[in-house]
N, C-alpha and C positions, 0 to 999 in steps of 0.2 A: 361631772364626768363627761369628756370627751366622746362626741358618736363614731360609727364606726367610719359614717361619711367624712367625719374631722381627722382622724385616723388616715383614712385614704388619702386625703389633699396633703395632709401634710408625710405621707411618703414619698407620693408623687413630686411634691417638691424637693424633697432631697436626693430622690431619683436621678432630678431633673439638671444639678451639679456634680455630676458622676462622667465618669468619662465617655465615650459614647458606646463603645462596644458593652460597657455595664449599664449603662442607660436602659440600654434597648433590651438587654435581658431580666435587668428587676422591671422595666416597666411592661414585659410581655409578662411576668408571672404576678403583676397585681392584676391585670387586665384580668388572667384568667380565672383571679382566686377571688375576687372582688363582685360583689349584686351591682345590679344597675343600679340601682337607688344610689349606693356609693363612687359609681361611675360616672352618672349624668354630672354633675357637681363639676370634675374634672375633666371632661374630654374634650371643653374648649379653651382652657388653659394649657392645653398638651399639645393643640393645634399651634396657636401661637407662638409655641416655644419652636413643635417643627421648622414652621415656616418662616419666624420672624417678622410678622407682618408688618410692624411699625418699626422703622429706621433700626433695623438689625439683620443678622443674615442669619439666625436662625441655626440650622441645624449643618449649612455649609453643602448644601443638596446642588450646587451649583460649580461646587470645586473638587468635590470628594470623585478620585475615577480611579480605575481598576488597576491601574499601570502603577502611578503612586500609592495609594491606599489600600490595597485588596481586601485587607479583612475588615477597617468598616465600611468597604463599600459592599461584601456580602451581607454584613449584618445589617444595612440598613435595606438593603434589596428583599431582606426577609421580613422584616418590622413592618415596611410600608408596601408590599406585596399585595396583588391582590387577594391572597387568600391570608396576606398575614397577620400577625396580633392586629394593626391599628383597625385595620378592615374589620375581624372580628368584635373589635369596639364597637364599632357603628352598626354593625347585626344586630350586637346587645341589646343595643338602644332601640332600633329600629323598631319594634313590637310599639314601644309606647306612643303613640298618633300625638297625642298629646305635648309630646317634649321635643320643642323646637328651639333656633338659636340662629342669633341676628346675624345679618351678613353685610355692613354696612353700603351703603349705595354707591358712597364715594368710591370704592375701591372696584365699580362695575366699569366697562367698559367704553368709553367716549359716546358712541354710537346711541347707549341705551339710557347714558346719563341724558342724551339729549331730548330722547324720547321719551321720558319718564317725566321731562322738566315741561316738551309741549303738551301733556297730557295724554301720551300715546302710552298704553300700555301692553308690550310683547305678550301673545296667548302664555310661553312658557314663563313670565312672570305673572300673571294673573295675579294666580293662586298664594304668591308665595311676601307683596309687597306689607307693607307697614310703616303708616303714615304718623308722623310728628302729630302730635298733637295742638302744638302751636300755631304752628304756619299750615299747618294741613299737605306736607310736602311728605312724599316718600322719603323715609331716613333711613330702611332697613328690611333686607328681605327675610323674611320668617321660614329656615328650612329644616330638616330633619338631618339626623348626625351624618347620613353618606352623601348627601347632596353639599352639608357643609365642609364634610372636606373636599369635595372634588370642586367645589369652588375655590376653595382656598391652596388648591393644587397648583389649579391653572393660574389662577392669578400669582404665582409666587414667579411666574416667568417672567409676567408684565410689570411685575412692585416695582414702582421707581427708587425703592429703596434699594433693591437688589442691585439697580443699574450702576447707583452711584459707588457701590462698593465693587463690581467686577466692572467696572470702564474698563482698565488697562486690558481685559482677558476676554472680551467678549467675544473674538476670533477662533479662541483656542479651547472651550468649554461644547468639546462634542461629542466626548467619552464620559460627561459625567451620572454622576447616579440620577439623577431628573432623566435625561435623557434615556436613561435605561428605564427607571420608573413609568415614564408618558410610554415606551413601547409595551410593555407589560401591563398598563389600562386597555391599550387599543387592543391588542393581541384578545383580551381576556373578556373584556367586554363587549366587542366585537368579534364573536367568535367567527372562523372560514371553515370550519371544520362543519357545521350544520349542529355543534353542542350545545347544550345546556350553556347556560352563566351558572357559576357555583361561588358558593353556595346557594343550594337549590330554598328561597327564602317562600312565608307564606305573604298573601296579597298584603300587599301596602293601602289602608285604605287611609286618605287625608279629611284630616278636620278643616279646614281653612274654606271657609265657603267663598268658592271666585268672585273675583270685583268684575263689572261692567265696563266693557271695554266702551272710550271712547275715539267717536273716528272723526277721519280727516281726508276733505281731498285728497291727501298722497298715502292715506293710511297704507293700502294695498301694494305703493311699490317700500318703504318703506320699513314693515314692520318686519318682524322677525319671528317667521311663521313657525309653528308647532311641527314637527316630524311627522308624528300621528296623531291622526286625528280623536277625538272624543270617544268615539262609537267603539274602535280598534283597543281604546286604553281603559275603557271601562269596567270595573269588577264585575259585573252581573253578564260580561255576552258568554253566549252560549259556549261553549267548546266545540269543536267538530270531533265526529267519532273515531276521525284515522290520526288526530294530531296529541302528543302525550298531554299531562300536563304541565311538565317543566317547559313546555317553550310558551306558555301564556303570560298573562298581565306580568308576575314577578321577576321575570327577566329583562322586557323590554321596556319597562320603565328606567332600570339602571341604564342600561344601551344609552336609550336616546339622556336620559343627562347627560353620559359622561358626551356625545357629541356635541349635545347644543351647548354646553360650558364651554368646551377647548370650540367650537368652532365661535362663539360672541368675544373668547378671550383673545385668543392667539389669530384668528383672521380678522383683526381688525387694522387697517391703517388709515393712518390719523396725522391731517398735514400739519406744518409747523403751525403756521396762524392757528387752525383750532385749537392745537394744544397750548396756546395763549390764552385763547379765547375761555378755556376750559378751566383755565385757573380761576378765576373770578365767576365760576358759577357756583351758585346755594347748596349744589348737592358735592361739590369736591371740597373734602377737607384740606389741610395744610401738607398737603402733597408734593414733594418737590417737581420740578419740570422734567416728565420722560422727555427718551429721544425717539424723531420719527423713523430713523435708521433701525431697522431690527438689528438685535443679535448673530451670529451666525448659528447658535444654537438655537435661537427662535425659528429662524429659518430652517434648518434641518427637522427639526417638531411637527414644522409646519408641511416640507413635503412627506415625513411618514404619516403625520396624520392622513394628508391627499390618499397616498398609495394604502394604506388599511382602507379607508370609506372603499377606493375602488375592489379592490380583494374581497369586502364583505359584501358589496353588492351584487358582485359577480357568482357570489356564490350560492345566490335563490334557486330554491328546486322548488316552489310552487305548491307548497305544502297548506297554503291559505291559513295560515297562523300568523299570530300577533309577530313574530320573529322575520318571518317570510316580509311580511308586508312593510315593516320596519325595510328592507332591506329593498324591497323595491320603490318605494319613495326618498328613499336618506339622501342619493344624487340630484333628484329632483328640487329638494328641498336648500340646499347646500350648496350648489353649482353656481347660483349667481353670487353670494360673498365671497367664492374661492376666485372669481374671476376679478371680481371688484379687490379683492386684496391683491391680486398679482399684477393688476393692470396698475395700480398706486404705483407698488411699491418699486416693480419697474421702472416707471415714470419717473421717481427722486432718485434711483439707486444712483451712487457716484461710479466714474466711471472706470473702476480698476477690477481686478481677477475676481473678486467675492462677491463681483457679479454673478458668477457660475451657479451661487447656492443659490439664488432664488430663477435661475434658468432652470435649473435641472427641477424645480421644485413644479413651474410654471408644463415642462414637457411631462413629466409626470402625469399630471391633470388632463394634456390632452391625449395621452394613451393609456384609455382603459383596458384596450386589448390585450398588454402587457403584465398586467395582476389578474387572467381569469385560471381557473383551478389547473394543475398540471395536466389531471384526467381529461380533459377537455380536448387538449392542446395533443394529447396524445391521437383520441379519436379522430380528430380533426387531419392527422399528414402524419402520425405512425412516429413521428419525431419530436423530442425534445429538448432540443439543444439552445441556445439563449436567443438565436436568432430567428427562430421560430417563435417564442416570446417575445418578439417588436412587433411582427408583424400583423396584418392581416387576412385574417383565412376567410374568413365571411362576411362581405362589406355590407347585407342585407342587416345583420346583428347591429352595426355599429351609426348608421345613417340616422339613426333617432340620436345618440348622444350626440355626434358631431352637428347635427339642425338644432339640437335646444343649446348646441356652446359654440354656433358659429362663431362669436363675436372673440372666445378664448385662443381661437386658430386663425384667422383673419387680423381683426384688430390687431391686436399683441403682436403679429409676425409684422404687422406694417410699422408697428411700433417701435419696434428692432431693428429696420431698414436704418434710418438714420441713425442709430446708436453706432449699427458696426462700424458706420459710414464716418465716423470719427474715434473709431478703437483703433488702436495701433495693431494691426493684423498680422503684423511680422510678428508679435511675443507670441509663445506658444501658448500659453494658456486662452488667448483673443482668437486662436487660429484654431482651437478647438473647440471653443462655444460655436462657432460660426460652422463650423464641419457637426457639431452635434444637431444645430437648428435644422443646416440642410437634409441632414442625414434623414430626421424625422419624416421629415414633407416629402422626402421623395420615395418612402417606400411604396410597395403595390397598394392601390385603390385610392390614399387617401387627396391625391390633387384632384380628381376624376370625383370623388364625393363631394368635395366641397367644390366643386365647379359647379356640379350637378343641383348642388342646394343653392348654390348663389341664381344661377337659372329659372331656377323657381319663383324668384323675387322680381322676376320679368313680365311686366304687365301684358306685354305679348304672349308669354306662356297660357296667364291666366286664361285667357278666351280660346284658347286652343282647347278646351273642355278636358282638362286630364285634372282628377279629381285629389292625386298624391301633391300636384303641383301646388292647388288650393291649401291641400293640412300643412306643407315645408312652408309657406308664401307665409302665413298666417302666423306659425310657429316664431321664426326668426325675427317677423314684424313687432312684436308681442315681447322678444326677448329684447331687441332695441331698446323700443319706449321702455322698458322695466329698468334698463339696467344702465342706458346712456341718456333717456332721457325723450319726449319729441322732438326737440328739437337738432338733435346729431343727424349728420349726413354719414351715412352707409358709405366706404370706398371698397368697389369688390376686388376679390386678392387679384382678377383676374382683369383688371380694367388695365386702361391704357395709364393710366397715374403711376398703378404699381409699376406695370413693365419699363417704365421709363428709371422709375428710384432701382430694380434689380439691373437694370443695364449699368445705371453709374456705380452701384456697386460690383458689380461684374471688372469694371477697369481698373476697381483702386482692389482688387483682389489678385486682377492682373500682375497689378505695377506691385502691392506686396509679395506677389511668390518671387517675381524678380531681383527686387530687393534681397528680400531672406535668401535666395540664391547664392547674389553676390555677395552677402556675409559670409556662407558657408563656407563657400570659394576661397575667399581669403583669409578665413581663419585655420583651414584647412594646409594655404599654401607656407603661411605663418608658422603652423606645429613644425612641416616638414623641414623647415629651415631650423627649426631649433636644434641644440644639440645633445647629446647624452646628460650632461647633468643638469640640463633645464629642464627633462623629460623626468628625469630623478625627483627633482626639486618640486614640479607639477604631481609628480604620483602623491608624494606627501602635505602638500598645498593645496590640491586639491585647482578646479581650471577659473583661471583668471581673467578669462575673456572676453566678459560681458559685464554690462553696469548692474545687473542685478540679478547677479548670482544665479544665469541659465547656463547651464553647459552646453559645449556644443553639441552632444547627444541632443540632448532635448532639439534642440534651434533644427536640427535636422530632419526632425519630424514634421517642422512647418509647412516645408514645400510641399508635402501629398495632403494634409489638411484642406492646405488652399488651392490644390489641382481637385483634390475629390468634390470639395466644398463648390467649385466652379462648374464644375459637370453635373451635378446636382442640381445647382438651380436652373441652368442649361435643360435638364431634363424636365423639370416641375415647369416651368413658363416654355417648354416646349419654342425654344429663341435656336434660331440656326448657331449662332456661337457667340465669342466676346465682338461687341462692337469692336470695326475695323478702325481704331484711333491709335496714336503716337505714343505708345505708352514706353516706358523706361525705368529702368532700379530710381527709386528716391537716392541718390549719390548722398547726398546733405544726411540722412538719418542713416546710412550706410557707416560715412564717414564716422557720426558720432558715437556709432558704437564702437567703430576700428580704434577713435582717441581714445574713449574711452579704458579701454585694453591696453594703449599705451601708459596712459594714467597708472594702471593699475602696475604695472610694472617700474614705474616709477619711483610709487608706493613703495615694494617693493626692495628696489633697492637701497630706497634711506630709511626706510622703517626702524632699523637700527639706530638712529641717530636720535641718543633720548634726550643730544639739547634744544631739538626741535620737534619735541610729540607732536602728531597733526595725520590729518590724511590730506590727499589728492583729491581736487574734484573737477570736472571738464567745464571749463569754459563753454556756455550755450551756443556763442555767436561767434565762435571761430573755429578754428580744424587743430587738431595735434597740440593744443595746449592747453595749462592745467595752472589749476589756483591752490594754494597752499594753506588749509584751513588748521589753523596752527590751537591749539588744546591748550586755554589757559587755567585750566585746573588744577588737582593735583594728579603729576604724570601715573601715579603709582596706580591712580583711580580710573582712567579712562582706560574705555570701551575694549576688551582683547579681538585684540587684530586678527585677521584672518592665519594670519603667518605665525602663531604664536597657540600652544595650548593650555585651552582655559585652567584644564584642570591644575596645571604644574604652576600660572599665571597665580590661581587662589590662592595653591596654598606655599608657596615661597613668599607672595604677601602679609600672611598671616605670621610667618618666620619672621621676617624683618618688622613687623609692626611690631612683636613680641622684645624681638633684641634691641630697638629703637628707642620703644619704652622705657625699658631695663637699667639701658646704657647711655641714657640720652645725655647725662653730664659729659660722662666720656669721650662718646662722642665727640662734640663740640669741642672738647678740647684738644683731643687729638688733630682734628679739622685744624683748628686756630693755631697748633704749634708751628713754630720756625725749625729749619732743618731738614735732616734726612727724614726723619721719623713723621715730621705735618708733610712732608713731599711725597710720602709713601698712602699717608691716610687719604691727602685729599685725591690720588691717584684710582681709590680702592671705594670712596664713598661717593655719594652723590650732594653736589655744591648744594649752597640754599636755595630755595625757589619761592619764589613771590608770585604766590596764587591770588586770581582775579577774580571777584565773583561780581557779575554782571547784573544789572536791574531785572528784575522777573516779575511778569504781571499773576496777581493773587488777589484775591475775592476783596481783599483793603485798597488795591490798588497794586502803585510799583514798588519791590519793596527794596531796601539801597542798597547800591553795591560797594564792595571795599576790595581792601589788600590784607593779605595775610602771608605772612612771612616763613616758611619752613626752614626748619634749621638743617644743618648735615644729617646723611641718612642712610644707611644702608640699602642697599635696591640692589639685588640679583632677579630683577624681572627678563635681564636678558636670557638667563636657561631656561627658561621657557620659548625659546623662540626654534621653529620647528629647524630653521639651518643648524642651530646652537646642536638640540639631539641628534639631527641626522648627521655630523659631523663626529658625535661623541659615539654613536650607534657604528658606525662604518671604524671608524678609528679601534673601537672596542674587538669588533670581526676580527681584523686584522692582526690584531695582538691576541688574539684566540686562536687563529691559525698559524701563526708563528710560536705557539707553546709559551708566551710571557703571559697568560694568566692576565685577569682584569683588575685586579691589586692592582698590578706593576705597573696597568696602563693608566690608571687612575693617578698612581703617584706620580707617571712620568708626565702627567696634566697639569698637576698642581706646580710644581717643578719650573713646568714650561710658563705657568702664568708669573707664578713669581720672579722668574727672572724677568718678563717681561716687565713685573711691577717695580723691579730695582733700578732695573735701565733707564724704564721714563722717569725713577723719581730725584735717581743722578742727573740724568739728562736735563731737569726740568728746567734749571736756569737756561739755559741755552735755546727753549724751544720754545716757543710761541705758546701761550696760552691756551689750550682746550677748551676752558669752560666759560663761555661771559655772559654775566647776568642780564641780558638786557634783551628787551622783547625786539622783533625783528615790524620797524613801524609801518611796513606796508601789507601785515598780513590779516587777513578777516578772522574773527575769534570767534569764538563760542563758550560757553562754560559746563559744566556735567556736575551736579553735587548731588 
């Protein structure tokens, strides 16, 4: 006879093939009806199904977002909640100290793999390692049910298996349910509010008696220090009499995991070589190769995680409780990996706009002032409006964080100098990372601080006897060697090095507002020349100006970017103005957006011509001319054009593939007839086409290309073409305000085309040929399958 634990797995695995909105409901009512005895058995089989750990995706926590899916993206928001069924799982269990579950090593973090491999053992793994028996290597961490999932949380962002299955999408995953899910941990586990964590549980006490750490000359800058200390996390300290007891041991042990997990998972970067390196180590299983490039949704994770740490820290009231103190170390503790992940990841970024998410993530970090409680903000200037929340009201507050993260404000800024100094600063999005950087630096106090702290590190200061100069001198000394190393050379923001690199960028900011200028100028004097019906034709086309789809609204917003952007750093290096040099519009990148625009009009006007599918593209090395990249696929299948709508583009495709199929003998023979009748078909269908499929490189190699021959075919892809409707839209008015009704006007269309299809199909002898099969040999191809 079956137990009732056999009974429970095997509901849960039928559960587990249900669809997900039923998923989540029978599996929230076995949770609730079900002992733990019958639980434990199951709750790391339920895990792996969530997350997918091994080459699957799991529960789809990475696609599922509110806009496409709403209703399971509420049910899943409630299922994995922090107050919901799964969590109340891991409550269940929690009680029993005893019942623990592996958390394999491989799937930890490069950083900790490596330190686990020289025999360094992290404080916050001590406790929790478990060693092979063979080789005597760690193979597996020993945790309890809430700490196994909040590890198999975080790491569901990092699974290389996830990457391989959303490559194409990793841009566009920043409304999904993970993303919602990671803000509803920090929010909850991190409370700013001064609450409780709920549920309010009783003390956790662990069986696993700690391993012996061993150390190492660099142990100290290396390891990856405990949040709180022993004494602070221990069951037996005392209570104080003004502090309850929900803010003691049983809440800030949740806290600090769920930090130091997302901060060893998700702050970690990790350069190519290593991650080479990393595959042929003892502890990584059969792993496919991550990439060092974050996601953009990694990224986003990563500055809410930044702004929660600051919000929660900011929100100590000095209560001398486990919670309190949690919150006044957490910066401390956490500030040198957040620096060292942005300084990386900076360093590799490629050089295009989704640069912005790891800037914005980077300025975030160094304004703490930005996240302290509204109340605050209020007593402090009586006002709360967002710009009061940049700023600084008390640079006495803030001179401790800006001296223990000089190197976050300084480095980093110096680090950026040469980047902008090869960004295209005319596109808007590069003219506004560059107006955001300045922006920062130059509000009140904060040049004047870090002048003030770099000052400090002046051995003349030293002997002048001022005693604050000694603790800043010492501080930032200390953060150096920790974090770059002995052997780095300090460059201060305010040395003659920097002001030379802000001068040359000072010119090429110049010569870009100039530039963007004379764009403006002449796409401006461009529109005015146009006439009524290219202004028509623009309203519904939407503006064709630019190679990559900026309008000229936007482009116009460049010039004061790069005017405020200039007076900014003007201000900040306190420089009388732009070096007195020869500066001028870039004409050459001027011109190439003007061909560019010509291009696209070109476009344009033969876009119609479907015995030549292809687009325009500008020629690098010359002005005003364009190459003709002609579509050897099949025409019905490439890319919809800008001038054409998609939606009408699908489904008339779908029409014709349908009557294609159907009628395919027919076809063809109507095609091949002689006479009026084959004069009229081949007038009305589209000729054969000999599609080209190109060699393409694939994990075998190149794989062969061929010919493949399309027979005659129906193709009405032209009404989809936006002049086609706006034509048949105005024509339709028109016979509406003349009282003939849109019947009439409909028939008088058909009408119209048909005689035009009997004229050319009389006419045809007489008329040169329309359609000829033969590719045009001096055009560059491509293919699309």
């Amino acid at each position: 006879m079956a137990s009732s634990a056999d009974m429970t797995t095997v509901r849960m695995r039928a559960y587990l093939n249900l669809p997900l909105v039923e998923r989540c409901r029978e599996l929230a009512i076995l949770i609730d009806e079900s002992s733990t005895a019958e639980l434990q058995h199951v709750f790391p089989a339920l895990i792996d199904s969530i997350f997918g750990v091994t080459n699957n995706i799991g529960w789809c926590l990475h696609s599922i977002n509110l806009k496409r899916t709403p209703h399971e993206y509420e049910v899943l928001n409630h299922f994995l909640g922090p107050q919901g069924p799964i969590f109340s799982l891991c409550y269940k269990l929690l009680p029993d100290c005893y019942l623990k579950y592996d958390f394999p090593v491989s799937y930890l973090p490069t950083k900790i793999k490596s330190m686990l491999e020289e025999g360094i053992i992290p404080p916050f793994y001590s406790d929790k390692l478990k060693d092979d028996q063979i080789n005597r290597l760690p193979c597996a961490l020993s945790m309890n049910p809430f700490e196994y999932y909040i590890f198999h949380f975080a790491y569901h962002l990092t699974n290389p298996w996830l990457q391989l299955q959303y490559s194409d999408n990793v841009w566009m995953n920043w409304e999904t349910i993970y993303v919602q899910l990671a803000h509803s941990y920090l929010y909850h586990f991190l409370p700013r509010d001064n609450s409780p964590v709920l549920p309010i549980i009783g003390p956790y006490i662990k069986k696993t008696p700690p391993r012996k750490l061993m150390q190492s000359p660099d142990s100290k800058r290396i390891q990856t220090p405990r949040l709180l200390k022993t004494s602070i996390l221990t069951s037996v300290q005392p209570i104080p009499q003004n502090v309850p007891q929900q803010q003691c041991l049983p809440q800030v042990w949740r806290s600090e995991t769920v930090v130091q997990v997302f901060l060893d998972f998700w702050l970690e970067y990790t350069e190519e070589n290593k991650l080479i390196s990393q595959l042929n180590s003892p502890l990584t299983a059969s792993l496919p190769r991550r990439h060092s490039i974050h996601s953009g949704e990694h990224i986003r994770l990563v500055r809410a995680f930044i702004k929660t740490l600051h919000e929660f820290a900011n929100s100590i009231r000095g209560d001398k409780s486990a919670m309190d103190e949690l919150k006044r170390v957490i910066l401390p503790s956490v500030q040198g990996k957040i620096y060292t992940f942005l300084r990386k990841a900076i360093h590799h970024w490629p050089l295009d706009s989704s640069f912005r998410l790891i800037l914005e993530a980077w300025l975030s970090f160094i304004q703490p002032w930005r996240y302290i409680p509204e109340l605050e903000i209020i007593n402090d200037g009586g006002r709360t409006d967002e710009d009061d929340r940049g700023k600084i009201h008390d640079p006495s507050r803030w001179i401790s964080f800006i001296a223990n993260n000089l190197l976050a404000y300084t480095a980093i800024f110096q680090q950026l100098l040469p980047r902008f100094m090869r960004t295209d600063l005319v596109a808007p999005k590069n003219a506004l990372m560059l107006f955001r950087v300045a922006k920062v630096f130059s509000q009140p106090y904060l040049a004047s601080i870090i002048s003030e702290v770099e000052n400090y590190m002046d051995d003349a200061m030293l002997s002048r006897g001022k005693m604050s100069s000694s603790q800043w001198s010492a501080v930032v000394r200390q953060q150096i060697v920790e974090l770059e190393g002995p052997t780095y050379q300090y460059v201060p923001m305010f040395s003659t090095t920097t002001l030379c690199q802000i001068g040359r960028l000072l010119s090429i900011i110049k010569q870009s507002h100039l530039t963007a200028t004379s764009i403006i100028e002449a796409l401006e004097k461009r529109r005015i020349e146009r006439k009524l019906l290219r202004l028509i034709w623009e309203f519904f086309n939407g503006d064709e100006y630019s190679n990559d789809e900026i309008g000229l609204a936007e482009r116009k917003r460049v010039p004061g970017f790069l005017a405020n952007a200039q007076q900014q750093l003007i201000d900040i290096f306190q420089l009388e103005d732009t070096p007195v040099v020869a500066i001028a519009p870039d004409q050459d990148y001027s011109d190439s957006i003007l061909s560019t625009s010509f291009c696209h009009q070109s476009y344009m006007n033969s876009s119609m011509d479907v015995s030549r599918p292809g687009v325009f593209v500008p020629i690098q090395n010359e002005r005003y001319n364009c190459r003709y990249i002609e579509y050897m696929g099949d025409p019905e299948l490439q890319p919809v054009y800008t001038n054409e709508c998609a939606i009408f583009v699908r489904y008339l495709y779908r029409f014709c593939a349908l009557i294609n199929s159907k009628y395919k003998t027919e076809i063809i023979s109507l095609y091949n007839r002689n006479g009026f009748i084959g004069n009229v078909a081949r007038r009305i269908l589209r000729q054969p086409t000999t599609v080209i499929q190109l060699p393409k490189r694939t994990t075998n190699g190149f794989s062969l290309g061929d010919e493949t021959c399309l027979p005659p075919r129906l193709s009405l892809r032209i009404l989809a073409s936006h002049n086609f409707l706006l034509t048949m839209l105005v024509g339709a008015f028109i016979f509406y305000l003349m009282d003939y009704g849109i019947s009439l006007f409909i028939l008088f269309c058909f009408c119209c085309w048909m005689t035009y299809i009997i004229v050319g199909a009389v006419c045809e002898p007489w008329l040169p040929r329309l359609y000829i099969n033969r590719l045009r040999p001096n055009a560059s191809v491509f293919s699309i399958n």
